[in-house]
C-alpha positions as CSV (number, residue, x, y, z in Angstrom):
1,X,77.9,40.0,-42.5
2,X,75.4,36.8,-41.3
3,X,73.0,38.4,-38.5
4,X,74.1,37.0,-35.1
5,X,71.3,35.4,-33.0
6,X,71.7,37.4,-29.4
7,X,72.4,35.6,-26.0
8,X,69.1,36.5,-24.8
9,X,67.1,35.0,-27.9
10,X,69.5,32.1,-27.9
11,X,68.8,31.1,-24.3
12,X,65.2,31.0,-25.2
13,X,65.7,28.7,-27.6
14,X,67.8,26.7,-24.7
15,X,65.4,26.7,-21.6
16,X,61.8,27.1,-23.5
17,X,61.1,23.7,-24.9
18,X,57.9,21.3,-23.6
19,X,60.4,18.8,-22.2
20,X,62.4,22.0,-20.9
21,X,65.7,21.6,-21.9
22,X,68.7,21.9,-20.5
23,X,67.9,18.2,-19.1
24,X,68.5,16.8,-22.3
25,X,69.4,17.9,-26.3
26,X,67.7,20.9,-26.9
27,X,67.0,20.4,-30.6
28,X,65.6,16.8,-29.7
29,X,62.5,17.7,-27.7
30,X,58.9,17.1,-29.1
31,X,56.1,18.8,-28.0
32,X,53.6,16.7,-28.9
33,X,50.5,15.4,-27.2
34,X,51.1,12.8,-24.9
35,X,49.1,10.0,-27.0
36,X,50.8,10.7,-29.9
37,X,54.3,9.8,-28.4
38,X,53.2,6.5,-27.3
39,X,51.3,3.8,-29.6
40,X,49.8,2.3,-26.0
41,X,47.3,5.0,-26.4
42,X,47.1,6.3,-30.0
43,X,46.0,3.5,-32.0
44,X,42.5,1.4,-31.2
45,X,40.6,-1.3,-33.4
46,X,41.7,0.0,-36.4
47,X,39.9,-0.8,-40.0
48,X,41.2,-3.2,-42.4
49,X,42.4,-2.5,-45.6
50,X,43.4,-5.9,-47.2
51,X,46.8,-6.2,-46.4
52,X,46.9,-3.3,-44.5
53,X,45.0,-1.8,-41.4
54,X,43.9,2.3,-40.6
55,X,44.0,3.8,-37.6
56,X,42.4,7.0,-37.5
57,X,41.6,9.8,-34.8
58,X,41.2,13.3,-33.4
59,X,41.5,15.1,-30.5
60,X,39.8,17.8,-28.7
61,X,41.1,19.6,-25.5
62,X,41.2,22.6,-23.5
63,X,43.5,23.8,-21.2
64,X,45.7,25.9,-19.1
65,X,49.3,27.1,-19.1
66,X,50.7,29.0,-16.4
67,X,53.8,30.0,-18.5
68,X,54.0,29.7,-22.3
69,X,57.0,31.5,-22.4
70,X,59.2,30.3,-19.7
71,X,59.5,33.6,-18.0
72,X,61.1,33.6,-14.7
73,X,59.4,34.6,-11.9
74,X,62.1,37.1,-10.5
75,X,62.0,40.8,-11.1
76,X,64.6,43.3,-11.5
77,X,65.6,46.1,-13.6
78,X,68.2,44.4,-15.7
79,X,66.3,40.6,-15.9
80,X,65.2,40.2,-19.5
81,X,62.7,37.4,-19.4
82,X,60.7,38.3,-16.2
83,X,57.0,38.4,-15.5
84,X,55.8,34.9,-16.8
85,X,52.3,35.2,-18.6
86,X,49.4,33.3,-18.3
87,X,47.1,31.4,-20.8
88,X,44.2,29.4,-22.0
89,X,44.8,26.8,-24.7
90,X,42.6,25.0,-26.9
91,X,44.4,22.1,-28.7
92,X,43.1,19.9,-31.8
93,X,44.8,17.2,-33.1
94,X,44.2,14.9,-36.1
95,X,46.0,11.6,-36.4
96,X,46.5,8.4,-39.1
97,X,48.5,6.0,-39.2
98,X,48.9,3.1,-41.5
99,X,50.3,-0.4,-41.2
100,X,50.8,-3.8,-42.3
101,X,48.2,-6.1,-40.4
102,X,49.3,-6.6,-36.9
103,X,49.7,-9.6,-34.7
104,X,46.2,-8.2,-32.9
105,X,44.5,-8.2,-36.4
106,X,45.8,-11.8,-37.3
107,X,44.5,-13.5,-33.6
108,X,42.4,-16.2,-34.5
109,X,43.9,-16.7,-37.6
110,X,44.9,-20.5,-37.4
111,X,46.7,-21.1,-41.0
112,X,50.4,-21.8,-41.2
113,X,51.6,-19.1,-43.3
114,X,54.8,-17.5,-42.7
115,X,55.5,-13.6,-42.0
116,X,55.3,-10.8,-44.5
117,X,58.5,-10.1,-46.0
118,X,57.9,-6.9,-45.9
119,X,56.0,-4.9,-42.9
120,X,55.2,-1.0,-42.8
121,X,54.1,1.5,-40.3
122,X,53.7,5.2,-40.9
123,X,52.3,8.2,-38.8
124,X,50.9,11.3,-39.7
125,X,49.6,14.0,-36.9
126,X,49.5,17.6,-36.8
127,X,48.5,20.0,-33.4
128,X,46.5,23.5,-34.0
129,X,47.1,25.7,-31.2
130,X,44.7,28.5,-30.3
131,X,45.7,30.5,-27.3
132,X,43.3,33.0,-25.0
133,X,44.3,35.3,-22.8
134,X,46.5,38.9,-23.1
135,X,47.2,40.1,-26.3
136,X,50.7,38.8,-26.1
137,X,49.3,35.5,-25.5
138,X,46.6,36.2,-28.1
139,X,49.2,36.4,-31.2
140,X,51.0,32.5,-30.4
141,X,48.6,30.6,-32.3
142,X,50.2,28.0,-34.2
143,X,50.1,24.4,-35.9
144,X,52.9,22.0,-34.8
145,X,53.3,18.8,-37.2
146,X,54.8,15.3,-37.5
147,X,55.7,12.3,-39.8
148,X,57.5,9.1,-39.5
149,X,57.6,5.5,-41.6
150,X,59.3,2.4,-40.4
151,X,59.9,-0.3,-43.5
152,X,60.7,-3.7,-42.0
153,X,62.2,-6.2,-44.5
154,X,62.3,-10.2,-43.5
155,X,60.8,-9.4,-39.8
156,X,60.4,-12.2,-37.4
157,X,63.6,-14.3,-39.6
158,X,67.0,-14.6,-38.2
159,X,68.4,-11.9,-40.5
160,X,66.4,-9.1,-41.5
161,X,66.9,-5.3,-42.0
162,X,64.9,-1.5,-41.8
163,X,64.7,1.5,-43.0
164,X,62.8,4.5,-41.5
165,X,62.4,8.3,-41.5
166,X,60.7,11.3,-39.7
167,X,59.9,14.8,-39.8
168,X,58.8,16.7,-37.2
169,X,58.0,20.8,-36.7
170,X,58.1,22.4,-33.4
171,X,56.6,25.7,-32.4
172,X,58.8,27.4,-29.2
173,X,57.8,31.4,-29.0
174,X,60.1,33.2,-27.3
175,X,60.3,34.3,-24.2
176,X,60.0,38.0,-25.2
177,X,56.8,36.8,-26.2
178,X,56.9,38.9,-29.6
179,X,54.5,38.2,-32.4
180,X,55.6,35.1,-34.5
181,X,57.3,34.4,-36.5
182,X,59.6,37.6,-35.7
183,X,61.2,36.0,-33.0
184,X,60.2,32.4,-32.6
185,X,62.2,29.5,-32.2
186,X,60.0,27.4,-34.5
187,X,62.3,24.5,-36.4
188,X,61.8,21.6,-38.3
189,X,63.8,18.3,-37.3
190,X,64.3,15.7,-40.0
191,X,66.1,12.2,-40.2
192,X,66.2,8.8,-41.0
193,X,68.8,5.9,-40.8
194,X,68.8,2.2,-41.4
195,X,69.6,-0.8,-39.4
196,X,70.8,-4.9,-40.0
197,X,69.0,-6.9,-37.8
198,X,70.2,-10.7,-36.9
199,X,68.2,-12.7,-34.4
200,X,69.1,-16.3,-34.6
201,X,68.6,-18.8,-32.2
202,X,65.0,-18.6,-31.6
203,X,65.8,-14.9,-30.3
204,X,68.3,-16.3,-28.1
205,X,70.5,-13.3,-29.7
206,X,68.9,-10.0,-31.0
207,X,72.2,-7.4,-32.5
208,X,71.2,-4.6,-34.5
209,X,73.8,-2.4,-36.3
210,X,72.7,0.6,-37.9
211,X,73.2,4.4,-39.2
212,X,70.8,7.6,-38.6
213,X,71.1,11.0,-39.9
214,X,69.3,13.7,-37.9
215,X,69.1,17.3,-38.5
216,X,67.5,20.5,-37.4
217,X,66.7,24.1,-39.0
218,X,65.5,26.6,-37.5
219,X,62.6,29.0,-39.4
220,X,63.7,32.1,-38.0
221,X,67.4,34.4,-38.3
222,X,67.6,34.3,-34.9
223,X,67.7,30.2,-34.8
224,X,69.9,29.5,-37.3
225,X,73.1,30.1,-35.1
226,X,71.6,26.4,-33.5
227,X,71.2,24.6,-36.6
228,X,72.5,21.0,-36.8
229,X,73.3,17.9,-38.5
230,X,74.3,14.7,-36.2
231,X,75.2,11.2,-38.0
232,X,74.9,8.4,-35.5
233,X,76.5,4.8,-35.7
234,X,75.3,2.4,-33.0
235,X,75.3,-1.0,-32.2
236,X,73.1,-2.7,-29.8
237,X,72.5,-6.3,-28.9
238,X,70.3,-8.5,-26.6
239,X,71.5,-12.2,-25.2
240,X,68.8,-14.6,-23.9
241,X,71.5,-16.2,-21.3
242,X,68.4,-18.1,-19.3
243,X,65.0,-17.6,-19.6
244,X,63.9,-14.7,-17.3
245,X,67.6,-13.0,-18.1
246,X,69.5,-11.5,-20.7
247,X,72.7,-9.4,-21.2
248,X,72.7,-6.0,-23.1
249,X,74.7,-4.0,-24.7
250,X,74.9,-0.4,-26.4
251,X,77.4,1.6,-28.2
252,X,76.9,5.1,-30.4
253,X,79.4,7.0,-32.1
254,X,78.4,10.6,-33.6
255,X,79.7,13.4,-35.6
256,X,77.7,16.6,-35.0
257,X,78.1,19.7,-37.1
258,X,76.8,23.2,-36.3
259,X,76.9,24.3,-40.1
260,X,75.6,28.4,-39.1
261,X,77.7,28.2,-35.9
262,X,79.2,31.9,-36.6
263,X,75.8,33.3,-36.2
264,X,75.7,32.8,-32.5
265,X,76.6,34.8,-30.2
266,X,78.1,32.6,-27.7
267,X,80.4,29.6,-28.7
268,X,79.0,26.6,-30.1
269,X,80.7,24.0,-31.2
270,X,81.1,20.8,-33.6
271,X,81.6,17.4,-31.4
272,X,81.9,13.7,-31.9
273,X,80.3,11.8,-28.9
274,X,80.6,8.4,-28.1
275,X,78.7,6.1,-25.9
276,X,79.2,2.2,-24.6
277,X,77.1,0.5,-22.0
278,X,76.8,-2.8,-20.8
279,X,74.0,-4.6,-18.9
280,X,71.5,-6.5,-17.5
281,X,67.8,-7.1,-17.4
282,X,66.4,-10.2,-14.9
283,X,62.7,-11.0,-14.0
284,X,63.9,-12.1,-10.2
285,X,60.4,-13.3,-9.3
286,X,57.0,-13.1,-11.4
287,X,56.1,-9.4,-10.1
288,X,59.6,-7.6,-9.4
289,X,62.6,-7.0,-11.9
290,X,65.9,-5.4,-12.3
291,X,67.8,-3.6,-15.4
292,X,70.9,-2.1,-14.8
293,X,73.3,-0.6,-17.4
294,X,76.7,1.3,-17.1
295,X,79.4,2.1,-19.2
296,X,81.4,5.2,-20.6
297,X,80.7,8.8,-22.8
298,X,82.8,11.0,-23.8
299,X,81.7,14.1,-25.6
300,X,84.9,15.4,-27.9
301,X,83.5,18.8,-28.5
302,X,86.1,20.4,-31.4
303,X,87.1,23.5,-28.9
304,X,89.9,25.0,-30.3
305,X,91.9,28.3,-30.3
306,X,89.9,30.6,-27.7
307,X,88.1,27.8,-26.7
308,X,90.9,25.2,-25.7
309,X,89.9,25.6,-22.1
310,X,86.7,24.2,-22.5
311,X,86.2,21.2,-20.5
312,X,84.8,17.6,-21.8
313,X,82.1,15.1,-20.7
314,X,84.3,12.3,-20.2
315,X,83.0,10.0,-17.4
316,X,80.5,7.3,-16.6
317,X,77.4,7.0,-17.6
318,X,74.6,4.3,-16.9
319,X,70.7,3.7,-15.3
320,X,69.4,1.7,-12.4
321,X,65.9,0.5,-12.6
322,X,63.5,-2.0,-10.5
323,X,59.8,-2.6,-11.3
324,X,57.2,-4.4,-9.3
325,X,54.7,-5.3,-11.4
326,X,50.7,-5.3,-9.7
327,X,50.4,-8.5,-11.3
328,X,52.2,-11.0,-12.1
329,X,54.7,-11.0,-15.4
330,X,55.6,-14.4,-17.3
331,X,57.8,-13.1,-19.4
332,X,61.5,-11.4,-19.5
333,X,61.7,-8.0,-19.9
334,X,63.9,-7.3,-23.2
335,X,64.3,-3.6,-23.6
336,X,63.0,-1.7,-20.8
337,X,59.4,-1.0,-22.3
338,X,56.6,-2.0,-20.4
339,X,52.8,-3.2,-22.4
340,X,49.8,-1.2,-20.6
341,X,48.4,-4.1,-19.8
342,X,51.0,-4.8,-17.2
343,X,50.3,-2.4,-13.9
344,X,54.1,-1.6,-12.9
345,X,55.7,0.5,-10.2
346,X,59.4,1.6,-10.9
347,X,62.2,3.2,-9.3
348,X,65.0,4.5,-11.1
349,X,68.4,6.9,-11.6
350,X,70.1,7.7,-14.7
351,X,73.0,8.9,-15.5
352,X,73.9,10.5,-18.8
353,X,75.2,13.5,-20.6
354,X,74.5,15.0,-24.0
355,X,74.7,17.9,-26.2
356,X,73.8,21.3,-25.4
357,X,74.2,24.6,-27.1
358,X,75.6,26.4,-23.9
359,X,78.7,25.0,-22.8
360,X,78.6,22.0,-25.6
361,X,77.3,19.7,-23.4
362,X,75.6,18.8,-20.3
363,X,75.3,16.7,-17.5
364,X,72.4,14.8,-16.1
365,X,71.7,13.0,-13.1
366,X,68.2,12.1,-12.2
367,X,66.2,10.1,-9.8
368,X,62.7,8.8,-10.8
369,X,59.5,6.9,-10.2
370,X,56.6,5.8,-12.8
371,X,53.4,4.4,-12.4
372,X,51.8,2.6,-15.6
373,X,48.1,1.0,-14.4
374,X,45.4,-0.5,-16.5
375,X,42.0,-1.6,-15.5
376,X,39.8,-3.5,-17.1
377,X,41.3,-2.2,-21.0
378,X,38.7,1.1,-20.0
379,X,41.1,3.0,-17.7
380,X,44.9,3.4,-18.3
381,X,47.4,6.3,-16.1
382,X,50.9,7.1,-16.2
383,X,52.4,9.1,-13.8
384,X,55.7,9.4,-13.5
385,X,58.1,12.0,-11.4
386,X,61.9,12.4,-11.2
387,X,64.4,14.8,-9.3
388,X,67.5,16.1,-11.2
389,X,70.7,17.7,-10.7
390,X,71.7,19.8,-14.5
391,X,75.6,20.2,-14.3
392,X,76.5,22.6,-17.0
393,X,80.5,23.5,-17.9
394,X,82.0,26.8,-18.3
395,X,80.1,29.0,-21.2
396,X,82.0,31.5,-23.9
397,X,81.1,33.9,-26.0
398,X,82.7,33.9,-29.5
399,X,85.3,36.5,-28.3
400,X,86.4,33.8,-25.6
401,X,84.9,35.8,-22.7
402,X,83.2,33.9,-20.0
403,X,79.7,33.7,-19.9
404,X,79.8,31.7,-16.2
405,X,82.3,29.4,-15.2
406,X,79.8,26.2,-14.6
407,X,77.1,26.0,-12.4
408,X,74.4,23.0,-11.2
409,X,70.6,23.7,-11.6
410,X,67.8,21.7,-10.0
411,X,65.1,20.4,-12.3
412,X,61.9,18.9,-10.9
413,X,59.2,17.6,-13.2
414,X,56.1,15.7,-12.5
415,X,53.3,14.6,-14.6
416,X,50.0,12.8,-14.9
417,X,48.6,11.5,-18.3
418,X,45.2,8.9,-18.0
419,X,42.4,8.4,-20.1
420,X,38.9,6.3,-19.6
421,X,37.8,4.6,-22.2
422,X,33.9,4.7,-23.0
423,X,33.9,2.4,-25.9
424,X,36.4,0.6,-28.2
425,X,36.8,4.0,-30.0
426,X,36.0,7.2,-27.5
427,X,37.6,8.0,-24.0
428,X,38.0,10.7,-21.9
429,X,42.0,11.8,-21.3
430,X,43.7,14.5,-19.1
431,X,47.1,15.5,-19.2
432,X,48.5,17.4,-16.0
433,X,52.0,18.2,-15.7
434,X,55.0,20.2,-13.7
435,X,58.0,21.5,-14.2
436,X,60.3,23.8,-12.1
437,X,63.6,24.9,-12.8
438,X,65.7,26.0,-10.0
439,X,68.9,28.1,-9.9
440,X,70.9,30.9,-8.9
441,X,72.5,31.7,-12.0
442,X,72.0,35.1,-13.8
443,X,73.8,35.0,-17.2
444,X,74.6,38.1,-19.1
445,X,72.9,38.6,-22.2
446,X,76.4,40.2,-24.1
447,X,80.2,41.2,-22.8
448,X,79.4,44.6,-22.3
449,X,75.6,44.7,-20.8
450,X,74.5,44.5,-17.4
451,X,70.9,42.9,-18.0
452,X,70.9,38.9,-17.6
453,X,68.8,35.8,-17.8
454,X,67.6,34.4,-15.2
455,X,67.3,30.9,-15.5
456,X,64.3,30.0,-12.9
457,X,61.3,29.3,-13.7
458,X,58.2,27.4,-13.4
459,X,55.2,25.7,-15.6
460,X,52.2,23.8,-14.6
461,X,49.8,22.6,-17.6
462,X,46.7,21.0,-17.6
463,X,44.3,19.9,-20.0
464,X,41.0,17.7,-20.5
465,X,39.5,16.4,-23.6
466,X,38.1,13.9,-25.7
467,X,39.7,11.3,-28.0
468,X,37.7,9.6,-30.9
469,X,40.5,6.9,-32.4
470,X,39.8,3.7,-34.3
């Protein structure tokens, strides 16, 4: 007989992740530093290589964590994860990256040569962890790590193609708190894919068509009921119909497998999700812009036998954004992504749903606001802050009893990350950020017992450092 994760472990591994989840996949989250998740901030000069440029750098910072473990701050008897812990983190992080030269490295460069056929990027970063505080806190030291490529063949041509891959481990404790690796949620998630790329016309039309395999194991027995593999399909395209304007569209289909399944607890299930949005992104004037997208998802989980009741995702999904920008923008916006050397100011809701190990999916509908500001290429901020509403369907355990019948948490999250540059290759970053989960569900850990989860909590973070990058 496999050894069966329990309901308490498993919602660990559910709530406990550094983009808290529930609001989206939990197997899909990256804990991360902040720089390293966005190539505005991690990469600098660089050094050339011949064909190739280096970006190295490292990372010192210190911080605090108000609740590692997600603990809830409710007390009773029969609550399981009560009594949140506090804790002082240091964090050190080491980075490379290598690429083909980039258009930065080739300004000034006035011969007529054509592209590269071939262009590369590849990343390479790894977090050590060492935590102060009680001695429960004391025994969570860890070393999270990540690795990705991108291979592009024929950029910057009408008709081109790439191949990429990643690899990233994760380090979640639980929120018993008991020494690792006994009890951890640590996992490794793996993938690559690749895509055809055709942009003729100039870039009047941009369509990409593509496959990507992801999957997720879990170091621990008590994980493995959440293992995964997901296959994706997608399409997505881009039409310059005037100059500040252009149409978009998306499309995914999906097969996801939960190979160790019968080692949960509670039902999980197999799905095949699919996803089709239309839209549009237009500059109206030189500062102020508009992308909106909305379509259809479905989420086809394969819930059969006991499990026939179990409702689907099967409704609309879409996002609604404007941006003022604090000064003024020639150029279209194409996909949504903003250079930090464009001040902006957004507004935005989204509305999406995705897969979730409790209830096999979940619903989310969320407000937001972002900042982005640069001055002067020493300072750069972003601060962004949203408001959501988590809809989650009715929850089984493998017996086919209910676990809760569907309720609605409140998620709020704020966060703050800005750094000052000193020179070309030093700055000063700090990295503030809140989350609250808020709820009046209690779900019990088995059929028979009368303990539960309770499924509020609260995390503030903040740390200060220093970057040396190149």
């Amino acid at each position: 007989m496999k050894k069966r994760a329990s309901l308490a472990f498993g919602l660990v591994a559910l709530t406990g992740f550094a983009t808290p989840a529930f609001a989206q996949d939990a197997m899909a989250v990256s804990n991360a530093p902040t720089f390293l998740k966005d190539r505005r901030y991690s990469e600098g000069i660089g050094v050339r290589v011949g064909d190739f440029e280096l970006h190295p750098g490292v990372a010192g910072e210190f911080g605090y964590d108000s609740n590692w473990l997600y603990r809830t701050t409710k007390t009773g008897p029969n609550i399981t994860n009560g009594n949140p812990v506090d804790a002082w983190v240091m964090r050190i992080t080491p980075s490379l990256s290598l690429s083909t030269l980039t258009q930065q490295r080739k300004e000034g460069d006035t011969s007529t040569a054509e592209p590269p056929k071939v262009a590369f990027r590849s990343t390479l970063a790894a977090t050590y962890r060492k935590f102060f505080g009680d001695a429960i806190i004391r025994q969570q030291d860890s070393i999270s790590a990540l690795g990705n490529l991108r291979l592009d063949i024929l950029p910057q041509r009408p008709f081109g193609a790439a191949v990429y891959g990643n690899v990233e481990r994760t380090i979640q404790a639980s929120a018993q708190g008991i020494p690792f690796p006994a009890t951890s949620f640590n996992r490794v998630d793996f993938g690559g894919g690749a895509e055809l790329i055709a942009i003729p016309g100039g870039g009047t039309l941009d369509w990409r068509v593509g496959y990507t395999y992801a999957g997720t194991r879990y170091e621990e027995t008590v994980g493995t009921g959440f293992n995964r593999d997901t296959h994706n399909i997608y399409t997505r395209g881009r039409w310059k119909a005037r100059p500040r304007t252009a149409f978009l569209f998306d499309g995914t289909f999906t097969i996801a497998n939960m190979p160790d399944k019968e080692r949960a607890t509670y039902a999980v299930y197999d799905s095949t999700p699919i996803r089709a949005r239309l839209g549009v992104s237009t500059l109206f004037t030189p500062r102020v812009s508009l992308r909106a997208m909305a379509g259809y998802g479905g989420s086809f989980n394969d819930a059969k036998g006991a499990f026939s009741t179990v409702k689907q995702f099967d409704s609309i999904i879409g996002q609604a954004e404007m941006r003022f920008y604090l000064t003024a923008n020639p150029a279209a916006p194409e996909d949504g992504n903003v250079s930090l050397a464009l001040s902006s100011l957004a507004v935005g809701f989204t509305r999406d749903f995705s897969n979730n190990l409790l209830g096999g999916y979940i619903t989310n509908n969320r407000g937001y606001a972002q900042l982005l500001y640069s001055f002067a290429g020493r300072l750069a901020l972003t601060l962004e802050g949203g408001v959501a509403g988590i809809q989650y369907p009715q929850a089984l355990f493998t017996s086919g009893a209910v676990i809760n019948d569907g309720w609605t948490d409140l998620r709020l999250d704020a966060s703050l990350y800005g750094e000052y540059r000193f020179t070309n290759t030093v700055a000063l970053m700090a990295t503030v950020r809140y989350t609250q989960n808020i709820s009046n569900t209690q779900l019990p850990i088995s059929p028979t017992s009368t303990n539960v989860f309770d499924l509020n909590w609260q995390r503030f973070e903040g740390f200060l450092g220093v970057r040396w990058f190149m």
